[in-house]
TIRO-2110 file (N, C-alpha, C; in Angstrom, 1 decimal):
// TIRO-2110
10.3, 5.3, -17.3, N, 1, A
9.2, 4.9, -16.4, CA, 1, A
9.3, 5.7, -15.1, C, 1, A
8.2, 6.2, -14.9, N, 2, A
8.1, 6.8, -13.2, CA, 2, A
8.6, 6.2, -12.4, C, 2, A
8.8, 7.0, -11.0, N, 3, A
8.7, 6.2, -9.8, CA, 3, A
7.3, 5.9, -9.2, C, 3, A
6.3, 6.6, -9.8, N, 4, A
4.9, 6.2, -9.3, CA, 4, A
4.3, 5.3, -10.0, C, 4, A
4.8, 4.8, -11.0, N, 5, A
4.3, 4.1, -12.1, CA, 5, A
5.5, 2.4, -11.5, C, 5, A
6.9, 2.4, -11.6, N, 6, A
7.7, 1.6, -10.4, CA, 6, A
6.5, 1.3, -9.2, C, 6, A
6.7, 2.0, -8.3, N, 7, A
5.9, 1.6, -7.0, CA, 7, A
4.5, 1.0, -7.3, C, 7, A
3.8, 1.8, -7.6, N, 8, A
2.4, 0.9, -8.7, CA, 8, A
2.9, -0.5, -8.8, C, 8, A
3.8, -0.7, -10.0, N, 9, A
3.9, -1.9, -10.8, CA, 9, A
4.7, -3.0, -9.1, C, 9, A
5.5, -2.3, -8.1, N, 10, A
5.5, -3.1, -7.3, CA, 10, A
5.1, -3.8, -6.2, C, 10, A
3.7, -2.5, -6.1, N, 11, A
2.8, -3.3, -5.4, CA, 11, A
2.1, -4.3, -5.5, C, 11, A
1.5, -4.3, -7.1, N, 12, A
0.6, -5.6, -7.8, CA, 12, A
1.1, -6.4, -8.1, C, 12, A
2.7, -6.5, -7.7, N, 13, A
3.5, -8.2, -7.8, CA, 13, A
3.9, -8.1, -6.9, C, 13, A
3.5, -7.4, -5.8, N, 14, A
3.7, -7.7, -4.1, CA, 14, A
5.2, -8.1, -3.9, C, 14, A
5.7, -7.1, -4.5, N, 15, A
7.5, -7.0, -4.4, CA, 15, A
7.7, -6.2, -3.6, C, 15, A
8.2, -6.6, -1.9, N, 16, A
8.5, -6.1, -1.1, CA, 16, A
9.7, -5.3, -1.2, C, 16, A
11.3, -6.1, -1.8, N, 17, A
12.5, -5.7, -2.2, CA, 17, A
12.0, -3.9, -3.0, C, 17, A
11.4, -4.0, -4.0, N, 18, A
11.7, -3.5, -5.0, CA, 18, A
10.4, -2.0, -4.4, C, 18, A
9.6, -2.4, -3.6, N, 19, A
8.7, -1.2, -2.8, CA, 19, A
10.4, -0.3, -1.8, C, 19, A
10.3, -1.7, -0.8, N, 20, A
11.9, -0.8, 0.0, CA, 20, A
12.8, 0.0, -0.5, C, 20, A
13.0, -0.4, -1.7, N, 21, A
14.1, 0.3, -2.4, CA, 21, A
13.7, 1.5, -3.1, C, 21, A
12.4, 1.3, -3.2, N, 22, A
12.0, 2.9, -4.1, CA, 22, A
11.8, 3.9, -2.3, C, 22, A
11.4, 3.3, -1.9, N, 23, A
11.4, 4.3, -0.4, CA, 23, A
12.3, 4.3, 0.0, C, 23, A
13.7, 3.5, 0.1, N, 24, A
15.0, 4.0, 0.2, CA, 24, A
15.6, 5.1, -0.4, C, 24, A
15.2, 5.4, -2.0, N, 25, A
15.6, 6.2, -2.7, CA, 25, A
14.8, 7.4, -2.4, C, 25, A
13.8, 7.5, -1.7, N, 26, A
13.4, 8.6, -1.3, CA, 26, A
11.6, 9.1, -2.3, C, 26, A
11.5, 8.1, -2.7, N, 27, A
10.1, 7.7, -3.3, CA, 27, A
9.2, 8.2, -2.4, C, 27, A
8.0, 8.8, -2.4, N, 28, A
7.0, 9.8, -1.2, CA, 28, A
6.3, 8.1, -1.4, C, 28, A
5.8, 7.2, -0.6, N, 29, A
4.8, 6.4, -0.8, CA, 29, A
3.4, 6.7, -0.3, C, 29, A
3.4, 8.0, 0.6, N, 30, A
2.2, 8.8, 1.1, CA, 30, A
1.6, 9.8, -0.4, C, 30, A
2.4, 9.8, -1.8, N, 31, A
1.9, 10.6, -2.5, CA, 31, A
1.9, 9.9, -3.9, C, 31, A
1.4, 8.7, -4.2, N, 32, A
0.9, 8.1, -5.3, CA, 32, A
-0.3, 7.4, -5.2, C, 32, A
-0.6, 8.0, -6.6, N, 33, A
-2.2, 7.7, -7.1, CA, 33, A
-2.3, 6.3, -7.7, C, 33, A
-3.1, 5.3, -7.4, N, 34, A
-3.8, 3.6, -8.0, CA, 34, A
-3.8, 4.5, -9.4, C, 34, A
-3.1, 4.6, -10.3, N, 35, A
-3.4, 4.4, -11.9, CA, 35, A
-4.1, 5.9, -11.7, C, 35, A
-3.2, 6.8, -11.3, N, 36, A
-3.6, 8.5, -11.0, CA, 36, A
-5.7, 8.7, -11.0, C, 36, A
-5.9, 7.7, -9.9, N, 37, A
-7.2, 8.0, -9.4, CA, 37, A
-7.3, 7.5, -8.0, C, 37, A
-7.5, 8.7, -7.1, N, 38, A
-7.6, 8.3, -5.8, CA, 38, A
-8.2, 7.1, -5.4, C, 38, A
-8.0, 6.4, -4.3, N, 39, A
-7.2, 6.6, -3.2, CA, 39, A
-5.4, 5.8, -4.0, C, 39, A
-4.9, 6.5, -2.6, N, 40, A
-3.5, 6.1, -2.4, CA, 40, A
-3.3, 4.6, -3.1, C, 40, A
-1.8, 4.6, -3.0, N, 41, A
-1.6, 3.2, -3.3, CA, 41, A
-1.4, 2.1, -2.1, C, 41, A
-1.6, 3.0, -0.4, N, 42, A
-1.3, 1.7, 0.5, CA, 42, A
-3.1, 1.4, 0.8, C, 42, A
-4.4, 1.8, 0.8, N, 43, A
-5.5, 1.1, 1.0, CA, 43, A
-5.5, 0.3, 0.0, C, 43, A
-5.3, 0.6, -1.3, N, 44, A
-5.4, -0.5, -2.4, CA, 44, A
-4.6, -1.8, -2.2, C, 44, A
-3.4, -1.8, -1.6, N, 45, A
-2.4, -2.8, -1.6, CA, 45, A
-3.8, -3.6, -0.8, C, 45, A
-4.1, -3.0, 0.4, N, 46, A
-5.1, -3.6, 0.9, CA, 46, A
-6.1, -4.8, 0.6, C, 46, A
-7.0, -3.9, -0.7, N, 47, A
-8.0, -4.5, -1.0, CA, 47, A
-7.4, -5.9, -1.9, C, 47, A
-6.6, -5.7, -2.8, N, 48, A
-6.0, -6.5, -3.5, CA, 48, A
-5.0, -7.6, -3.1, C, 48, A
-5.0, -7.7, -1.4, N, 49, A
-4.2, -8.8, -0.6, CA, 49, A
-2.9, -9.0, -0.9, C, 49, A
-2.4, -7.1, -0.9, N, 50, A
-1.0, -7.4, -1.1, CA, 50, A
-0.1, -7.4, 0.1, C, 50, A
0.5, -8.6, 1.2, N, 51, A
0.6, -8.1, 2.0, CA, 51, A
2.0, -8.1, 1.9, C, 51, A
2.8, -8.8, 1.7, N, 52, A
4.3, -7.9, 1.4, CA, 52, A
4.0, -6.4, 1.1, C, 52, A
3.2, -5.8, 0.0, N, 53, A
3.4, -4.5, -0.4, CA, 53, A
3.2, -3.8, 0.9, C, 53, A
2.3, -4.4, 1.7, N, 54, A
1.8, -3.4, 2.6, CA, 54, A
2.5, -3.2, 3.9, C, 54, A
3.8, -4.2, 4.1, N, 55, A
4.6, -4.7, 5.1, CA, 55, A
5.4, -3.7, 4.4, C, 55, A
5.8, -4.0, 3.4, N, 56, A
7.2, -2.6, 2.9, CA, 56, A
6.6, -1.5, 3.0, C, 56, A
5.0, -0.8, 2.8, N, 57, A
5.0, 0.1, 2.9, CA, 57, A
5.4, 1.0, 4.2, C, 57, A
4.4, 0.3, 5.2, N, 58, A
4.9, 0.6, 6.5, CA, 58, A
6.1, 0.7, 7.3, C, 58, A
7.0, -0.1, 6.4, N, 59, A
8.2, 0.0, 6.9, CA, 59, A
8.7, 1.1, 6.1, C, 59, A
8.5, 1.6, 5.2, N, 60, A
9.1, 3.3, 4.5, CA, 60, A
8.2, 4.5, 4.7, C, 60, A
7.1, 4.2, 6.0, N, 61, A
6.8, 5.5, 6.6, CA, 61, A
5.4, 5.8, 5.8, C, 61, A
4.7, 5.1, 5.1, N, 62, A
3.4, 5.2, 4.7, CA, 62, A
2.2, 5.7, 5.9, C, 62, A
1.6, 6.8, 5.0, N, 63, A
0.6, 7.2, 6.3, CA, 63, A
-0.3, 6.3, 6.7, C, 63, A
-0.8, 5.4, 7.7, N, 64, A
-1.4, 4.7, 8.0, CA, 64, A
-2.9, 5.0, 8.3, C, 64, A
-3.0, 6.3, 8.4, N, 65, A
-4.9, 6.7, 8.6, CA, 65, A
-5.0, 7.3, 7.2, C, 65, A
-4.6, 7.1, 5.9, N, 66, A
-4.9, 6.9, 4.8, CA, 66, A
-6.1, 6.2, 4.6, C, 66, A
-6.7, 6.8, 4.1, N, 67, A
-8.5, 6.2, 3.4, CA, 67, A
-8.7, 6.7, 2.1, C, 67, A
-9.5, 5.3, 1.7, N, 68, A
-10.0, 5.2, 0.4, CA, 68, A
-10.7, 6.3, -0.2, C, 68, A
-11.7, 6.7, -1.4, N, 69, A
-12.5, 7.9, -1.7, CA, 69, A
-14.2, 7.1, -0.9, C, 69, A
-14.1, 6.3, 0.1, N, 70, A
-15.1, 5.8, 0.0, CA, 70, A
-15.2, 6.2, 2.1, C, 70, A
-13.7, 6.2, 2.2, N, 71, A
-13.7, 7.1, 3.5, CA, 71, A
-12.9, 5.3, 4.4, C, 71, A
-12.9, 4.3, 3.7, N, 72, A
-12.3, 3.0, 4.3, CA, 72, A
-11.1, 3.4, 4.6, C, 72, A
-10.1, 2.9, 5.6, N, 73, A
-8.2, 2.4, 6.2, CA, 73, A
-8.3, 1.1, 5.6, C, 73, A
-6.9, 1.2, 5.1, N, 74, A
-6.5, -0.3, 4.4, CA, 74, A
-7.0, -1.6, 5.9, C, 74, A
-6.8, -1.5, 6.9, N, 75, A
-7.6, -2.5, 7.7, CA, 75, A
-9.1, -2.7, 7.8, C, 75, A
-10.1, -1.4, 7.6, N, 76, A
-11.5, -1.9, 6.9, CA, 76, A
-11.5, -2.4, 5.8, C, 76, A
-10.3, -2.4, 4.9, N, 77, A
-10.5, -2.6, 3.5, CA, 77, A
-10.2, -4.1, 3.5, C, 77, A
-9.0, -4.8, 3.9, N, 78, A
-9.0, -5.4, 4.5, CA, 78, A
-9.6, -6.8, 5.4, C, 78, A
-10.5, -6.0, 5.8, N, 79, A
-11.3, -6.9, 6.7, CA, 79, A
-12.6, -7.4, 5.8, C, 79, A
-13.0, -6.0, 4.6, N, 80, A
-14.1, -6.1, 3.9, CA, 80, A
-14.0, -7.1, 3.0, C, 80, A
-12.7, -7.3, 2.3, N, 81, A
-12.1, -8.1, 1.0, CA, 81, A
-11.7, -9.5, 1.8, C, 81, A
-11.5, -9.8, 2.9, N, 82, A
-11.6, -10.8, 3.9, CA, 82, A
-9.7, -11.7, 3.1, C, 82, A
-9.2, -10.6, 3.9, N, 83, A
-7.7, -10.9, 3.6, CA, 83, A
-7.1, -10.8, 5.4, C, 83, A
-7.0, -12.1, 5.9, N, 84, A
-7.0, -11.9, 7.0, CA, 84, A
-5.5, -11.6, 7.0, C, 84, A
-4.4, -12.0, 6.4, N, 85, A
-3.0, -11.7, 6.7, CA, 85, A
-2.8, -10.4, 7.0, C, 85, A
-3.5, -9.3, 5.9, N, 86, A
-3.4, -8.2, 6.3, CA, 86, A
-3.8, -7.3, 7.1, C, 86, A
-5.1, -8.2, 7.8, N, 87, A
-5.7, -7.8, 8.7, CA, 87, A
-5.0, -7.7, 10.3, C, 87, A
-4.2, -8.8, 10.0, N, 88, A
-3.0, -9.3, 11.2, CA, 88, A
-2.1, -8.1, 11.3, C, 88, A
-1.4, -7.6, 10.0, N, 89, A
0.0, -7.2, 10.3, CA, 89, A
-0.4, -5.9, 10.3, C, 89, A
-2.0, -5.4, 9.6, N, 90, A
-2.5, -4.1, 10.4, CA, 90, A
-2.9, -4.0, 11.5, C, 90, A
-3.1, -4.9, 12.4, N, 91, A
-3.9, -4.8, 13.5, CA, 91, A
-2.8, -4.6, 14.6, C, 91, A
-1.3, -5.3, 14.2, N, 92, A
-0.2, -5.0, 15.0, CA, 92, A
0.6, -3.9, 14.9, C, 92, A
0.4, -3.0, 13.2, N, 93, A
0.9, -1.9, 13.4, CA, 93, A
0.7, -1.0, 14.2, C, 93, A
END
């Protein structure tokens, strides 16, 4: 199994441990593809109300002016899908 295919599978069970630890190991989380079709994997954590994933992301250095192919920041995305947790812990990053 990949590490992009790991990170994937740990963002859509919003496994914070198991995101930290692939970015510990040195995992790029600024360079994986949702199911190898743009955008990234941290606007998607977004849309999909993952907010652990998106709290680990940020904590292992995820680009945060990352946008969707639609031109959205996981905080429009966010705010669009009406996930207000994540709207919080992006609004403080």
């Amino acid at each position: 199994i990949t590490t992009s295919i790991q990170l994937v599978s740990a963002i859509l069970t919003n496994d914070y441990s198991k995101i930290k630890s692939l970015g510990e190991q040195g995992v790029d989380v600024n360079n994986v593809d949702f199911f190898n079709i743009p955008p990234t994997a941290y606007p998607q954590a977004a849309v999909y109300g993952k907010s652990e994933a998106i709290m680990a992301l940020l904590e292992c250095g995820v680009d945060k002016a990352a946008r969707d192919k639609q031109g959205l920041t996981a905080l429009e995305l966010a705010q669009k899908y009406n996930h207000p947790r994540i709207v919080e812990i992006l609004s403080k990053s």
